[in-house]
C-alpha positions as CSV (number, residue, x, y, z in Angstrom):
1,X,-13.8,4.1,-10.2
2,X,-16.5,6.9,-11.1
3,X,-14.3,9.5,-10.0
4,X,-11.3,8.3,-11.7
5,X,-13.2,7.7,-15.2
6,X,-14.5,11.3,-14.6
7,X,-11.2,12.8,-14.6
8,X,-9.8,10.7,-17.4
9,X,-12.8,11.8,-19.6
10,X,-12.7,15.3,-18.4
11,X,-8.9,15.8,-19.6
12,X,-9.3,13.6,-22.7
13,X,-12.3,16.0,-23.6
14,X,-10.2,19.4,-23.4
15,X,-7.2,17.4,-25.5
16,X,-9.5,16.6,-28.3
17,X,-11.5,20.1,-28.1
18,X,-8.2,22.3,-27.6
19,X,-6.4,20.0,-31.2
20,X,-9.2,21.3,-33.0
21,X,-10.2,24.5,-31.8
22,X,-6.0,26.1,-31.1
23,X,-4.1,23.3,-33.5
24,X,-0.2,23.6,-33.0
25,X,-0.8,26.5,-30.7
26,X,-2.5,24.3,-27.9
27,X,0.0,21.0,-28.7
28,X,2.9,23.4,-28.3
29,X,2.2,24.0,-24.9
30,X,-0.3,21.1,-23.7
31,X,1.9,20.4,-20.7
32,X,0.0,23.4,-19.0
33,X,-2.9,21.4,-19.2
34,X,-1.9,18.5,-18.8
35,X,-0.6,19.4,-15.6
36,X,-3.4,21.1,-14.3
37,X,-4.9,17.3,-14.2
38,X,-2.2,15.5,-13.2
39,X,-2.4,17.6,-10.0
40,X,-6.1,17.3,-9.6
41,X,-5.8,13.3,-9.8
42,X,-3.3,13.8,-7.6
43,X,-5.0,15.7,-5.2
44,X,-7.9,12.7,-5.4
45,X,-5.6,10.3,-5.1
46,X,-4.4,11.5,-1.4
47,X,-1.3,13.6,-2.9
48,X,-0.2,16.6,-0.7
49,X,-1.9,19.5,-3.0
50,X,-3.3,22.7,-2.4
51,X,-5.8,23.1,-4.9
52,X,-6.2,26.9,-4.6
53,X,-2.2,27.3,-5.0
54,X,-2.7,24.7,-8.0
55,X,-5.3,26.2,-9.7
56,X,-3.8,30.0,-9.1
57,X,-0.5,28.3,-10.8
58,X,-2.4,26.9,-13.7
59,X,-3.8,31.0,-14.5
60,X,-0.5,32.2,-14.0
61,X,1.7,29.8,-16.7
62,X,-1.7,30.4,-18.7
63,X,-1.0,33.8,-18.7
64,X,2.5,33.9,-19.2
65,X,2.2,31.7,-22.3
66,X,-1.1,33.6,-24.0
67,X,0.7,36.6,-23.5
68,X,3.9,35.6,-25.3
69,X,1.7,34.4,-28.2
70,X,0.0,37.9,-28.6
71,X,2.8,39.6,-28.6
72,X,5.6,37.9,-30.5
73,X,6.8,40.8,-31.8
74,X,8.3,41.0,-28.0
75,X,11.2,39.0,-26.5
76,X,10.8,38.4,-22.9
77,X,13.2,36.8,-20.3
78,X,12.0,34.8,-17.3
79,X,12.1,37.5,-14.7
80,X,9.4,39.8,-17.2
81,X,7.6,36.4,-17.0
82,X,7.3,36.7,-13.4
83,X,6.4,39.6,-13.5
84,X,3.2,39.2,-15.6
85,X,1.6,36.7,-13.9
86,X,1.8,39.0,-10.7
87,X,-0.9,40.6,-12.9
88,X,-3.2,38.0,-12.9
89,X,-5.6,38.8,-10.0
90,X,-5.0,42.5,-10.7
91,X,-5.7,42.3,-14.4
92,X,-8.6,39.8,-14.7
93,X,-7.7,38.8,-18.1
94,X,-9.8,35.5,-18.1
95,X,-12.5,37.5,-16.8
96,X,-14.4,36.1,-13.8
97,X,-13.7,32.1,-14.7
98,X,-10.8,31.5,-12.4
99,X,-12.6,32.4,-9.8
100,X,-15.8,31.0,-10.2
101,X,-13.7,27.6,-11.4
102,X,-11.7,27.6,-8.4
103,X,-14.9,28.1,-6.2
104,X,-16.2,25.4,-7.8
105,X,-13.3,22.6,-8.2
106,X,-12.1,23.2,-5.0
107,X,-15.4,22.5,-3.2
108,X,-16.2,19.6,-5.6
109,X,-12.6,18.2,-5.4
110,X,-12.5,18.2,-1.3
111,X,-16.6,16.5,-0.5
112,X,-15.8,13.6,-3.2
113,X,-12.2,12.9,-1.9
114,X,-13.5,13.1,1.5
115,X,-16.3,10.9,0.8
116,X,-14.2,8.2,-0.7
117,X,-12.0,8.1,2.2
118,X,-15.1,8.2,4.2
119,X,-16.5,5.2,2.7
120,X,-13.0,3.6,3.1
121,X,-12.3,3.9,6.9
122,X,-16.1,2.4,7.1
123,X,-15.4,-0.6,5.6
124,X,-12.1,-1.0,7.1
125,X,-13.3,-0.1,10.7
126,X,-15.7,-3.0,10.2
127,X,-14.0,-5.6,8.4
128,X,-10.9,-4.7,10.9
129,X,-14.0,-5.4,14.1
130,X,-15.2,-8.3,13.1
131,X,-11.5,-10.4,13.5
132,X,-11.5,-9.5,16.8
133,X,-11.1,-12.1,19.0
134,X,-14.5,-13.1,22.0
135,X,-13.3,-13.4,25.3
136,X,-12.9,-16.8,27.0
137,X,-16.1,-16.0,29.0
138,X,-17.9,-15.2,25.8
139,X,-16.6,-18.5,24.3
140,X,-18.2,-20.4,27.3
141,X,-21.2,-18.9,27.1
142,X,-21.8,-19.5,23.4
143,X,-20.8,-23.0,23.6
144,X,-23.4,-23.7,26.6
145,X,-26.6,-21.8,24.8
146,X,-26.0,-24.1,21.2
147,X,-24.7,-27.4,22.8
148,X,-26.0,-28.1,26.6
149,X,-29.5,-28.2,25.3
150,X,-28.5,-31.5,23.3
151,X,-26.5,-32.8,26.1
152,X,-30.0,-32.1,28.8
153,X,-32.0,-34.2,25.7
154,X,-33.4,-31.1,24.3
155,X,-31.8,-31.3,20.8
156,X,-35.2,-30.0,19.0
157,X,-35.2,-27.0,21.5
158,X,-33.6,-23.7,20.5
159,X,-32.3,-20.9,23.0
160,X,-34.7,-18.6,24.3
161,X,-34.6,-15.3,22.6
162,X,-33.8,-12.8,25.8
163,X,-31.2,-15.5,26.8
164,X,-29.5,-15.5,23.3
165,X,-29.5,-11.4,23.6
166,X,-27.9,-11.6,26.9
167,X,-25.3,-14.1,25.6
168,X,-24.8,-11.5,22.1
169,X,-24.4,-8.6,24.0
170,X,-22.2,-9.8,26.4
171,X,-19.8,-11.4,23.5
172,X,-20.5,-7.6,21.2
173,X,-19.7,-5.8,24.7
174,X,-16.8,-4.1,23.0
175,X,-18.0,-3.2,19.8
176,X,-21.8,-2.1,20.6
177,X,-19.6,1.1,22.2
178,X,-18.6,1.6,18.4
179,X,-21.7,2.8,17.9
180,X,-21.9,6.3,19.1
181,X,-19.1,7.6,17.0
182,X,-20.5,5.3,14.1
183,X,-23.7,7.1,13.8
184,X,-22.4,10.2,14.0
185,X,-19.8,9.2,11.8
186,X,-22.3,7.6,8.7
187,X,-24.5,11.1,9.9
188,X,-21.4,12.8,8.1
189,X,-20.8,10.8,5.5
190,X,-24.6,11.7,4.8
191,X,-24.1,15.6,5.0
192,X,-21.0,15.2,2.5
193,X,-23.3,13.2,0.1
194,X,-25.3,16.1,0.5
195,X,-22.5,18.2,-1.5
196,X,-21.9,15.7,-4.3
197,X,-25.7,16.1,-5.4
198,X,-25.4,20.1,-5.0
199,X,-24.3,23.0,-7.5
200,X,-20.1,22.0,-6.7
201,X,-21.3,18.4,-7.9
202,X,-17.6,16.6,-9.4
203,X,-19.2,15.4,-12.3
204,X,-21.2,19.2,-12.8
205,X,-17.7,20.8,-12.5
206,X,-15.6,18.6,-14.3
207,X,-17.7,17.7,-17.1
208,X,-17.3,21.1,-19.0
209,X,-14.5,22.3,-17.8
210,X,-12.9,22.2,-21.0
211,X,-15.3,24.7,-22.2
212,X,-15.3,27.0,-19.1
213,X,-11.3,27.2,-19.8
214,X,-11.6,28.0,-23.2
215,X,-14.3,30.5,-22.7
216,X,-11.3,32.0,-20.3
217,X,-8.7,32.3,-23.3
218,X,-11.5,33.8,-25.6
219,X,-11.3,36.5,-22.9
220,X,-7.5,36.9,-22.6
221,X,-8.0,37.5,-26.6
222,X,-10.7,39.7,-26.6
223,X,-8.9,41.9,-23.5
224,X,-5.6,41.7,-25.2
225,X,-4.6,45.0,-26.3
226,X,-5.4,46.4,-22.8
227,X,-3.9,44.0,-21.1
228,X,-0.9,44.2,-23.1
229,X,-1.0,48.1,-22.4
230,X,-1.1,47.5,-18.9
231,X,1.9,45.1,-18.0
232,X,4.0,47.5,-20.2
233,X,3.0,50.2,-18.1
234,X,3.8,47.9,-15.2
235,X,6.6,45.8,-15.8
236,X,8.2,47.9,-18.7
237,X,8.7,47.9,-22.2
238,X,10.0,44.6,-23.1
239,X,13.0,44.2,-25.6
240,X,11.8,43.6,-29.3
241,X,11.9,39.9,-30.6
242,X,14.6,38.8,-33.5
243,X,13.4,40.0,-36.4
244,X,12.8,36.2,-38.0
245,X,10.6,35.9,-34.9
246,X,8.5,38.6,-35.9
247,X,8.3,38.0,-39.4
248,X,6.4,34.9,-38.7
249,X,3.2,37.1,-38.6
250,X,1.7,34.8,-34.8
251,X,-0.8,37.7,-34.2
252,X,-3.1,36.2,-37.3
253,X,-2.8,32.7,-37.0
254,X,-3.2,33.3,-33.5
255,X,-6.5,35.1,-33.7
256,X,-7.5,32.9,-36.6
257,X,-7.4,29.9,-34.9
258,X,-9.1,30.6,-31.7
259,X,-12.7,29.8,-32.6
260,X,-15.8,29.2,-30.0
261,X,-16.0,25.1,-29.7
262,X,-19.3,23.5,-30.0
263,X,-20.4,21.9,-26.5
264,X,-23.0,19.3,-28.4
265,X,-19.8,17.6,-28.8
266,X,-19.1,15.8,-25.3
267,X,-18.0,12.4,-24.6
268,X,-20.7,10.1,-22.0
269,X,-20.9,10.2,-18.7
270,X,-18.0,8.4,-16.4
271,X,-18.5,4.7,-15.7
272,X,-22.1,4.5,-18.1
273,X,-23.8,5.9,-15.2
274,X,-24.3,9.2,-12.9
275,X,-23.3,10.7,-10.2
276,X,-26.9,11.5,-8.9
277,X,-27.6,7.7,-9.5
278,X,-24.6,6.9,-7.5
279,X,-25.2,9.0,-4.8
280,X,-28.7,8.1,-4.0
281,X,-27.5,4.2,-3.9
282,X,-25.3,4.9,-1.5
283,X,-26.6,7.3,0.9
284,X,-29.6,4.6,1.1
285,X,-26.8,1.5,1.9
286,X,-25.6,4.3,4.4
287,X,-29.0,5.3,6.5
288,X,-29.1,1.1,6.4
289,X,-26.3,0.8,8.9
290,X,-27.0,3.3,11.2
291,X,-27.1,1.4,15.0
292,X,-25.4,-1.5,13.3
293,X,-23.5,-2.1,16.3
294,X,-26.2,-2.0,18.8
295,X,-28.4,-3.9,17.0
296,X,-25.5,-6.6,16.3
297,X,-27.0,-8.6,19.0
298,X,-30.9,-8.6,18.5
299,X,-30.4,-9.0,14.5
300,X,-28.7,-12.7,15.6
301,X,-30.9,-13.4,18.4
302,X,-34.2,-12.8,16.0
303,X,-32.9,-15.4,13.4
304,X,-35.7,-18.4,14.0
305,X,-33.2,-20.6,13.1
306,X,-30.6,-19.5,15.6
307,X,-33.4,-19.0,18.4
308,X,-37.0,-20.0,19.6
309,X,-38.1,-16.6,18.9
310,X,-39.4,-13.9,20.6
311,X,-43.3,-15.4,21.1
312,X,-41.9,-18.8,22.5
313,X,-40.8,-17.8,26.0
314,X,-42.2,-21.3,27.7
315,X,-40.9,-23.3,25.2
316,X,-37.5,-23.1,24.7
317,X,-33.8,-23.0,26.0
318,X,-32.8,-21.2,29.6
319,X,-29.0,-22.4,29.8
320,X,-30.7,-24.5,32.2
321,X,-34.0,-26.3,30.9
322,X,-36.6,-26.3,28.8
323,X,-38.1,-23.1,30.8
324,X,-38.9,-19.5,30.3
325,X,-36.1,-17.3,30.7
326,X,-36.3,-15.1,33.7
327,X,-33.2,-12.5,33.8
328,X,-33.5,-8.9,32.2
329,X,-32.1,-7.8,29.2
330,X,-29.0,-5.7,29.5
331,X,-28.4,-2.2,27.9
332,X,-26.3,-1.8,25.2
333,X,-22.2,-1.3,25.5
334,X,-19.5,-2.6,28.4
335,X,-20.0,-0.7,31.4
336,X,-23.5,-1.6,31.3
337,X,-22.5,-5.8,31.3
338,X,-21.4,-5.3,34.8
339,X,-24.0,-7.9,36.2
340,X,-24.7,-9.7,33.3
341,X,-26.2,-13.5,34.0
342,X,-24.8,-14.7,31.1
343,X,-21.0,-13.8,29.8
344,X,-18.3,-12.9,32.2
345,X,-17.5,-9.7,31.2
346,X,-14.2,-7.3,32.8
347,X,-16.0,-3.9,32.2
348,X,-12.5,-2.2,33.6
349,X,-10.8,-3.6,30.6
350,X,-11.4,-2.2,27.2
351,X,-10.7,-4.0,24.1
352,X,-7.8,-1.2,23.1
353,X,-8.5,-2.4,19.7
354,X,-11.7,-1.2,19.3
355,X,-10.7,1.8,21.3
356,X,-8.6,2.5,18.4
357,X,-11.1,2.2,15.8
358,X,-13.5,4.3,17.9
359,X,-10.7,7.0,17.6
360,X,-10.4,6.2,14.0
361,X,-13.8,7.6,13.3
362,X,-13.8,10.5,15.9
363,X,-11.3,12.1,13.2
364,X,-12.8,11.4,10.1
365,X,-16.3,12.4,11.4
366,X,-14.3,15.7,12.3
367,X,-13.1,15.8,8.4
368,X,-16.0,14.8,6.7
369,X,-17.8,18.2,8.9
370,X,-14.4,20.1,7.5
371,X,-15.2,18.8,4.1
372,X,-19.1,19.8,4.1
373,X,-18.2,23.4,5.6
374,X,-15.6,23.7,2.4
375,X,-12.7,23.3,4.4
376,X,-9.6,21.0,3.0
377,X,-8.6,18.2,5.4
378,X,-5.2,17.0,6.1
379,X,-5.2,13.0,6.1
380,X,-1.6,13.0,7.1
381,X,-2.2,13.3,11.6
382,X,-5.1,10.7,12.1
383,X,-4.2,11.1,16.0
384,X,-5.3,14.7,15.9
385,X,-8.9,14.5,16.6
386,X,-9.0,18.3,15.8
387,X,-7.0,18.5,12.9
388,X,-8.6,19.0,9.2
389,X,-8.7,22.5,8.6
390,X,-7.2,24.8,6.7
391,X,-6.5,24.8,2.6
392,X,-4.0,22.8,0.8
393,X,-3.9,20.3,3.4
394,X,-3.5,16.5,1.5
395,X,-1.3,13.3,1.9
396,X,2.1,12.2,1.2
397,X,1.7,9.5,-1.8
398,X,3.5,7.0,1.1
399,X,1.2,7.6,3.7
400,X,-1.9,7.9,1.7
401,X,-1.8,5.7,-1.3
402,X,-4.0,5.4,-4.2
403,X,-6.1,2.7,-2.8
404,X,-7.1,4.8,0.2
405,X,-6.2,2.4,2.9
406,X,-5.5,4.4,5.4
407,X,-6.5,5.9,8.8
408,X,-7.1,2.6,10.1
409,X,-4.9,0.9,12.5
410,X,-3.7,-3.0,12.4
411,X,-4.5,-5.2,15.7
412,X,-2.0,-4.2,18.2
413,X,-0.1,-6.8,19.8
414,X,-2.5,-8.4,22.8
415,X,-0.7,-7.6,26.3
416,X,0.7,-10.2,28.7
417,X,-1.7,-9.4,31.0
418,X,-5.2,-10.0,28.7
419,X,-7.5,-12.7,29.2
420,X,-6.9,-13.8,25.6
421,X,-3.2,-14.5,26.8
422,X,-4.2,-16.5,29.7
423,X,-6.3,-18.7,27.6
424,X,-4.1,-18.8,24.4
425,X,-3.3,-22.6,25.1
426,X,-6.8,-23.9,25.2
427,X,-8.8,-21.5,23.0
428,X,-9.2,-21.2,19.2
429,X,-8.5,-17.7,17.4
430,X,-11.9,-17.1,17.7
431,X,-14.0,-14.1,15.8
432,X,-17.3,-12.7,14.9
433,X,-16.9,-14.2,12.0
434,X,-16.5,-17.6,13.9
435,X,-19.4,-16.9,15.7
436,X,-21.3,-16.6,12.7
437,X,-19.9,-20.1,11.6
438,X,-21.3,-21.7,14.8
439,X,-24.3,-20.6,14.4
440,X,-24.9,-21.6,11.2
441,X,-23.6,-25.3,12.1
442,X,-26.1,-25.2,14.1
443,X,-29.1,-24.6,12.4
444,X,-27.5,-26.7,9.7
445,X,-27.8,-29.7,12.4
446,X,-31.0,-29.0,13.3
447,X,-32.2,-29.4,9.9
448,X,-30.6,-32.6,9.5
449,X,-32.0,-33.5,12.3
């Protein structure tokens, strides 16, 4: 919403400045500009634009208009046209503003897009992990740490806190191997949020780029005799204009018109806040869910509510009695479940699920380090671990649409041969977020009790 507010202000600001600084001359050919920022929400929005091609384009039909209005005295046909704005680069007749503006929205353009999509396959990696579905043995498990103590005549006592880790990380098998790739994936987002608070800040660039433009065209005035000179020299003396043309005497309400603007005159800041503000909420919320994954299991466990806690070990629920809890802990992640006491857990068999939104974040960790070194990232090939460099590189509107929801993948149909399958008749469609529902039935029975 910031981002999109930014832009809207940005080209409402250069409307209202360019009406009252050029008049007629700037409505006449607006569409210029209004281009120029129909491509960059484009570009935001996932849209398959090169900036630097945009942005070089923008110059060009800059120049090509600028110098028909200094010289009306001329008539010049498409292919003369052309010919000038091959001049551009060679002529510098904005002076050194293109380039430093295309340094700077390009950089600015490609870390907040990234970081937006960043943000995005986050939340949809998680909220797409938490429907997916715990294993019959996991089921069992659960279902004898929260209910066999009341059917032994224990209903006060609550699961030991090493058993109910061993239970969590045998049901969160799957998804404590998320996070690998999910720190390293919020350690990019963090090195991207790095270049929104730098000098190619969005709301630094965009902000007064209505003046950085118009300090551009001050230039083209001030250099146009010379440059005049020089694409006559290069592209030939163009035909002279009907003689009602050049009676209109352009050349002095031209120059009369063109006036420095006053920058005191700005609209607020996008969305009534700041970027810096915004950015500094966030990367906090960020460093917050680093080893979410991992610590799935021990942030249940150490709810006193859910468990006995970790200074009761004599006291409290073994899955057997009323007994301290004997087995070790297990590491963290499948292969390491292998001999766990608790779940039944098939550590040759994947969830391919959460395989897939392990892959998901391989490639935008891989883009967001793109988008920090400067680089343009394609968002079209989310297969290609490797892909994400190069300029120019966006999304088709299709693929990537405004909302960004993208890059992650919907639950693939579960194969004949899962567990899941084989217990499909007897078993609920279970989830984390069931699991979290148990749980709190069950303290909400305790305290009735």
């Amino acid at each position: 919403e910031f981002f999109r507010e930014l832009l809207e202000n940005a080209e409402r600001s250069l409307n209202d400045m360019f009406v009252r600084t050029y008049g007629m001359l700037y409505m006449q050919n607006s569409e210029v500009f209004q281009d120029l920022f129909t491509e960059l929400k484009r570009y935001y929005t996932g849209g398959n634009v090169n900036l630097e091609e945009m942005l070089n384009d923008f110059w060009a039909r800059l120049l090509e208009r600028m110098f028909q209005l200094i010289n009306p005295q001329y008539h010049f046909s498409e292919d003369y046209l052309e010919c000038v704005s091959k001049y551009t680069d060679q002529l510098k007749p904005f002076g050194d503003v293109p380039r430093k503006l295309k340094v700077q929205v390009t950089r600015a353009f490609i870390a907040a897009r990234t970081f937006v999509q960043g943000l995005t396959v986050g939340r949809e990696v998680a909220n797409r992990v938490s429907k997916v579905s715990p294993t019959p043995g996991c089921i069992r498990a659960l279902m004898k740490m929260l209910y066999c103590p009341y059917c032994r005549g224990l209903p006060t006592v609550k699961p030991c806190n090493n058993y109910c880790l061993n239970v969590m990380k045998g049901c969160l098998a799957n998804q404590a191997d998320l996070d690998t790739e999910w720190n390293l994936f919020i350690d990019a987002m963090l090195l991207v949020a790095e270049r929104l608070e730098g000098p190619f800040n969005i709301e630094s660039v965009m902000d007064p780029i209505d003046v950085k433009i118009s300090e551009a065209i001050m230039n083209m005035q001030e250099n146009s005799m010379q440059v005049s000179a020089k694409v006559f020299q290069g592209c030939g003396q163009p035909k002279p204009a009907p003689a009602l043309r050049s009676s209109r005497s352009v050349p002095e309400n031209f120059n009369t018109r063109f006036r420095p603007y006053n920058p005191e005159e700005r609209p607020t800041t996008a969305a009534g806040t700041s970027l810096d503000r915004l950015v500094t909420d966030i990367k906090e919320k960020l460093k917050l869910s680093k080893k979410f994954w991992s610590t799935l299991p021990y942030t249940i466990c150490k709810d006193e509510r859910v468990t006995a806690g970790p200074s009761v070990e004599e006291d409290c629920w073994n899955g057997h009695t009323k007994a301290r809890y004997l087995p070790e802990i297990m590491n963290d992640g499948l292969t390491n479940q292998i001999n766990n006491p608790e779940v039944d857990v098939d550590i040759t068999r994947p969830d391919t699920f959460i395989r897939q939104q392990i892959m998901a974040l391989r490639v935008m960790t891989n883009k967001l380090k793109n988008a920090y070194n400067g680089n343009d990232v394609n968002f079209q090939d989310t297969s290609d671990e490797t892909s994400g460099s190069g300029s120019g590189s966006g999304c088709t509107d299709d693929i990537c649409p405004t909302e960004f929801d993208f890059i992650t993948t919907e639950a693939p149909p579960v194969d004949s041969d899962r567990r899941e399958v084989e217990a499909s008749a007897t078993q609920p469609d279970w989830s984390l977020q069931t699991l979290l529902v148990i749980f709190l039935s069950l303290i909400l029975q305790r305290q009735w009790r």
